[in-house]
N, C-alpha and C positions, 0 to 999 in steps of 0.2 A: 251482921251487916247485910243488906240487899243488893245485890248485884243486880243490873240491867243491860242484859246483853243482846244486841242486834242482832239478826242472824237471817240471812235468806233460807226458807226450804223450796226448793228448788226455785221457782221465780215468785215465791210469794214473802213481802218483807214482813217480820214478826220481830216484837219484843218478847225475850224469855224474862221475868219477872221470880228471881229464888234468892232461898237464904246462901252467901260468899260460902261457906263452911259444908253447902249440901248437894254443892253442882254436880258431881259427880253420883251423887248416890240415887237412888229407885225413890220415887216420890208419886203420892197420889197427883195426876196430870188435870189442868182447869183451862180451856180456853173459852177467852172468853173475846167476845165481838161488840165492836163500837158500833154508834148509830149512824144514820143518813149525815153524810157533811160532814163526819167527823174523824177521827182518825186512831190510830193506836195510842200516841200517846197523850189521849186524853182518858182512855180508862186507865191509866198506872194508877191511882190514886186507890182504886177497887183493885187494881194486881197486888200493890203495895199490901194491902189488910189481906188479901190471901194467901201470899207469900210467906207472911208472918204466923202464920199455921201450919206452915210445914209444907207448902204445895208447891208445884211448879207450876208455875201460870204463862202459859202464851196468849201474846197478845197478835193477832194478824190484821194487818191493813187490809179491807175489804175492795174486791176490784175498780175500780176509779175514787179509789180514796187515799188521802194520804201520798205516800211516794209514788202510788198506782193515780193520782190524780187523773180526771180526766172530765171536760168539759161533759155538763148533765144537759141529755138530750130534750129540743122545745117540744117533745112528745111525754105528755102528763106520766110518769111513771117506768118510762122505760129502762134509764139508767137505776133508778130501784131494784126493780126489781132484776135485773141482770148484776148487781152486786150481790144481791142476797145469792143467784143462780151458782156466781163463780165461790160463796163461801161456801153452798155446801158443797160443789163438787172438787173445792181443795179440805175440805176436811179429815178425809180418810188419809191424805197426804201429808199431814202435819202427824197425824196419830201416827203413823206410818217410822217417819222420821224417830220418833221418841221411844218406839217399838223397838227397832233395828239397836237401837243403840243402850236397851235395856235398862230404861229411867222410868218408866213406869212403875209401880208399886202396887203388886195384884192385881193390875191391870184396871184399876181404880181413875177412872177417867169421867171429869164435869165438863159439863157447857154451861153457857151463861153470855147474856147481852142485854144489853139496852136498848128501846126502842127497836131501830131497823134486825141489831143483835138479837134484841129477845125473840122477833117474828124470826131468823133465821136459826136459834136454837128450838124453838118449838119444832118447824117443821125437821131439825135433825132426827127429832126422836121419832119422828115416822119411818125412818127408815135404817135406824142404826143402835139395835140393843146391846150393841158393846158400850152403849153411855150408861153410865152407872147414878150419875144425877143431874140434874139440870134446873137454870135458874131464870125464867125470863121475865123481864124487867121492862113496864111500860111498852110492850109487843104483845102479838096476839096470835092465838094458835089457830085465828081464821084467816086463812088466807087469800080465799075465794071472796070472801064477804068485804074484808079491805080490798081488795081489786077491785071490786063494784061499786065499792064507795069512791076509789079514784075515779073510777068509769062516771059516774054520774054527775061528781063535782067538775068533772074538765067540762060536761053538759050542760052546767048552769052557766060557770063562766065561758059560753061559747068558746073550747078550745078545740083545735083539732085533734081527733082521735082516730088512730082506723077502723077501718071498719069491723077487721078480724080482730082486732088487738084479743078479747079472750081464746081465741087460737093462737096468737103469738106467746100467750103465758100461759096455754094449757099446761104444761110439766106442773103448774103449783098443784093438780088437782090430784097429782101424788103425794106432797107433801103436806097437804093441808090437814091438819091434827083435828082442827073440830069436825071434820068426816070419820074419823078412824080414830078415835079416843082412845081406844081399845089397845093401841098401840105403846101408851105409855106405859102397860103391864107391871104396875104394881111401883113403880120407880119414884123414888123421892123428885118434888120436881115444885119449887117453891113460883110462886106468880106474887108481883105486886104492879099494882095501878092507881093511879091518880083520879080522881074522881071529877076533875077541873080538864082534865088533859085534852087538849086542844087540836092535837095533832090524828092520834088514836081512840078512838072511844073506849070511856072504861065498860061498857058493855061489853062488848066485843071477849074480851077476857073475862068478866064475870060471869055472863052465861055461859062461857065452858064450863066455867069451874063449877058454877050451879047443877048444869047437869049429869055432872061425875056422881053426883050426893047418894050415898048407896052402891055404885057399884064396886065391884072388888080391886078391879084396875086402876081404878084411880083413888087408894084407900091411903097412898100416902102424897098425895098430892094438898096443898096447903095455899091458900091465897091469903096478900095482904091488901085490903085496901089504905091506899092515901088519902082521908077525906078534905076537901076541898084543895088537895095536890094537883100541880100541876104536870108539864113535864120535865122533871128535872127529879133530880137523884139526892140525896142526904146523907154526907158522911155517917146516920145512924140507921140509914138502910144500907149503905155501903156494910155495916158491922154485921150486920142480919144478913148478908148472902154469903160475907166470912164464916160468920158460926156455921152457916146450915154444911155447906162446903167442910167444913172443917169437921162433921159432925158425919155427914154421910160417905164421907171419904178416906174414915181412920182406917 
């Protein structure tokens, strides 16, 4: 049976997603991150099929989302990208928590997200090789390039912008993975995208993964396309982020 247990780590609310029978013992660790507007628990359905593999999965409400609700600023992008700012820098605070209290299993730790999640596990793996796999889902590991795409489209529709605004988000141009590929060092780390996707462009993701092709660093690196998919997820790609999880995390 699955247990779903609430649990603050320190001011960040998270659902832990495991099997009643394995709470207590050392488990490969999954968390995984919901998109723009949405919330924890609307990825249980993806914790659920993870769980059921033997994992522990947390699920974290991303800052103004969820019980962290909070009205999204008339500035194209800012509350964006200051949610994704505040997932990575409680990241290490959740791994932290599951650390201390010895639930880990060889230190066997995935990320994975959707959408806003996906762009916020790519950019994790620029700076944290204690992830062991990772899974981003209709996100993209450009992070610069989606910023400019916001940048342009607030342009067309005359919206205001400031004027610094790529100084106000300079920090992405650490995270941003299609500058530093070289970063996912050899790591299991599955991409899929929708080819329809309205929100995200499936380029954006493809030409990463296109220009990995040969090198050694990105040897286990693996893309799906959705063709004519839109943005939206499929209990039978839900099953394909299980397996891979369940595969690179035994």
């Amino acid at each position: 049976m699955l247990k779903i247990i609430p649990r603050s780590i320190q001011d960040v609310p998270t659902l832990e997603v495991i099997q009643e029978e394995l709470i207590n013992e050392p488990l490969p660790l999954v968390i995984f991150y919901h998109g723009w507007r949405s919330a924890k628990e609307q990825v249980l359905t993806q914790a659920r099929k993870l769980a059921q593999k033997n994992i522990r999965v947390v699920l974290p409400d991303a800052p103004n989302h969820g019980e962290r609700h909070a009205d999204v600023s008339s500035v194209p992008s800012v509350t964006f990208w200051n949610s994704i700012q505040g997932n990575l820098s409680e990241f290490s605070l959740i791994c932290q928590y599951y650390q201390k209290n010895n639930l880990i299993k060889d230190q066997k730790i995935g990320v994975g997200g959707y959408s806003m999640g996906g762009i916020t596990t790519a950019a994790l793996l620029t700076q944290h090789p204690e992830i062991t796999a990772a899974t981003v889902i209709m996100g993209t590991p450009n992070l610069k390039g989606y910023a400019q795409l916001i940048i342009d489209d607030a342009k067309k529709r005359n919206l205001y912008m400031p004027v610094d605004f790529d100084k106000l988000i300079a920090w992405i141009d650490n995270y941003d993975l299609n500058s530093q590929p070289e970063k996912i060092n050899r790591r299991p780390v599955l991409f899929w995208h929708g080819t329809k996707d309205p929100r995200i462009p499936y380029r954006m993701s493809k030409d990463f993964f296109d220009n990995l092709q040969g090198k050694t660093y990105g040897e286990q690196v693996a893309f799906i396309t959705g063709y004519r998919a839109g943005h939206l997820v499929e209990p039978r790609l839900m099953d394909k982020i299980a397996n891979f999880f369940e595969y690179y995390l035994e």
